[in-house]
C-alpha positions in Angstrom: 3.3 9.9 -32.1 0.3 8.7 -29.9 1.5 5.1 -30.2 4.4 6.1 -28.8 2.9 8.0 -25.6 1.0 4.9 -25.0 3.7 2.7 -25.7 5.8 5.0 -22.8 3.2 4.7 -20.6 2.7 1.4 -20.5 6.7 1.1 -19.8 7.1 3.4 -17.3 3.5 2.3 -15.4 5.2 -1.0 -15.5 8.3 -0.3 -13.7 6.3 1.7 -11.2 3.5 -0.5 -10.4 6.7 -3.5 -9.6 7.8 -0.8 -6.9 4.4 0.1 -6.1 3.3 -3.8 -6.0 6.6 -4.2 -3.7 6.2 -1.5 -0.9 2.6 -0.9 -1.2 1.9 -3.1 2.0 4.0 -0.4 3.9 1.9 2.6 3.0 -0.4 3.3 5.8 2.7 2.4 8.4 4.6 4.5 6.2 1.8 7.3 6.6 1.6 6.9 10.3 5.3 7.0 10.2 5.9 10.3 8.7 3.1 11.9 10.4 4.1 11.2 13.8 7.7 11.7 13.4 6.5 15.2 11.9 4.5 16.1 15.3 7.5 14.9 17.1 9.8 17.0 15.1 7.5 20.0 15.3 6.9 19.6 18.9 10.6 20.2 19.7 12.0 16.3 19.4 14.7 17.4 16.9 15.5 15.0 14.1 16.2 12.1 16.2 13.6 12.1 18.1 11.7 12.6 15.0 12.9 9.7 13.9 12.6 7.4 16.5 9.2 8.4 16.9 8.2 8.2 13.1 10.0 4.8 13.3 8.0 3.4 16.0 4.5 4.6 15.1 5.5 3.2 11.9 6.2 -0.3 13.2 3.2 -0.4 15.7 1.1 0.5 12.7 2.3 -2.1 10.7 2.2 -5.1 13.7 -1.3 -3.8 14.7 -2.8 -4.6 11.4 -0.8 -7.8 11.2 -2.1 -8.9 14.2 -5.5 -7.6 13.4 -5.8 -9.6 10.4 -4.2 -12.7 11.7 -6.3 -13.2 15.3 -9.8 -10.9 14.1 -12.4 -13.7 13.5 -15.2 -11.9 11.5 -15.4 -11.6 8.4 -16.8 -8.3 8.0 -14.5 -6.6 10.6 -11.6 -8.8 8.5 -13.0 -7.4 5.2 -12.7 -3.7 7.3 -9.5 -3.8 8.2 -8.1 -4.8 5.3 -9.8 -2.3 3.0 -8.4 0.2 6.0 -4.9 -1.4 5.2 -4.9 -1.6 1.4 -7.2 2.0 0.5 -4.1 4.2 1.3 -1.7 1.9 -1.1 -4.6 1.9 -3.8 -4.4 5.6 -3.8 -0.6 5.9 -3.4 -0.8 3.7 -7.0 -3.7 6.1 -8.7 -1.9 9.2 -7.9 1.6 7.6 -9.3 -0.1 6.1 -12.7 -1.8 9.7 -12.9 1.4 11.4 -12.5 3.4 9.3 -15.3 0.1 9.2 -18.0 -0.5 12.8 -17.3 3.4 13.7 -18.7 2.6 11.3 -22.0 -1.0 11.1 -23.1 -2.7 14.1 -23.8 -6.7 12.7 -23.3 -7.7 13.2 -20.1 -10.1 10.3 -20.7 -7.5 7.7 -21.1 -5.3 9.2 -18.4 -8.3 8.4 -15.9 -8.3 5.2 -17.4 -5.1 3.9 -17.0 -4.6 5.5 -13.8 -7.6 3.3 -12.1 -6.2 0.5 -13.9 -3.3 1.3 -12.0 -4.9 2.0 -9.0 -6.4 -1.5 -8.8 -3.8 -3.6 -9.6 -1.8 -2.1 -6.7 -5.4 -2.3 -4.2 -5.1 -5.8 -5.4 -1.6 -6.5 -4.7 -1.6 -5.1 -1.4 -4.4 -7.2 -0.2 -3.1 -10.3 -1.5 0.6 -9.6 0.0 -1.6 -8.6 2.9 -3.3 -11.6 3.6 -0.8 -13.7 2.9 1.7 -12.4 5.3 -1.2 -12.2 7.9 -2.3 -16.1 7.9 -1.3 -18.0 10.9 -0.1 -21.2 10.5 -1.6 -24.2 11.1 -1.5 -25.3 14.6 -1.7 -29.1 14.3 0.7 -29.4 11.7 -0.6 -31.1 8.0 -1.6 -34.9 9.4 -5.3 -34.5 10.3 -6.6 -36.0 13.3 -10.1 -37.7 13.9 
């Protein structure tokens, strides 16, 4: 009967760490998104300017780091703003492998486990989409000049 919890969990971490792997680049935007179209809505904004203002925090969010990471030349403020980026989608994957082990396995110790496993293969994921979406191109093209 354990085998088959673990067997489960494995499945179902699996089809959520795809999803997570596919929008976890959007979590802090998503964050920012929600929060400020919350204060809109709560400030008297109604839904659509809830919206609208969730929608553009959201997007500012998400161009700022962008263009954080693409024009920032040091490395340790790159390495900052990235782990600033990716911490929020690492957490977001934790809390989501938690919540499926915790229906299926009943130790508490392996439960932990998997959900940092989970947790860093979507920190991972993020960061690589990351900084690959962030690189500039090359400006002089792929012939090198001397």
């Amino acid at each position: 009967m354990i085998f088959i919890g673990i067997l489960a969990s494995i499945a179902a971490i699996g089809v959520l760490c795809w999803l997570l792997f596919t929008l976890a680049v959007f979590t802090l935007p998503l964050f920012a998104g929600v929060a400020a179209g919350m204060w809109a809505y709560e400030s008297g904004a109604g839904w659509p300017g809830g919206f609208i203002v969730g929608a553009v925090a959201a997007a500012l969010t998400y161009g700022v780091g962008q263009l954080l990471l693409a024009f920032v030349r040091p490395l340790w403020l790159r390495i900052g703003i990235a782990l600033a980026l990716v911490a929020p989608a690492a957490l977001a994957g934790y809390h989501a492998t938690h919540g499926i082990v915790k229906h299926t396995m009943p130790s508490e110790t392996w439960q932990i486990a998997f959900s940092v496993i989970g947790a860093t293969a979507v920190g991972v994921t993020a960061l690589l989409k990351m900084t690959t979406m962030a690189t500039p191109g090359s400006p002089g093209g792929s012939v090198a000049h001397g």
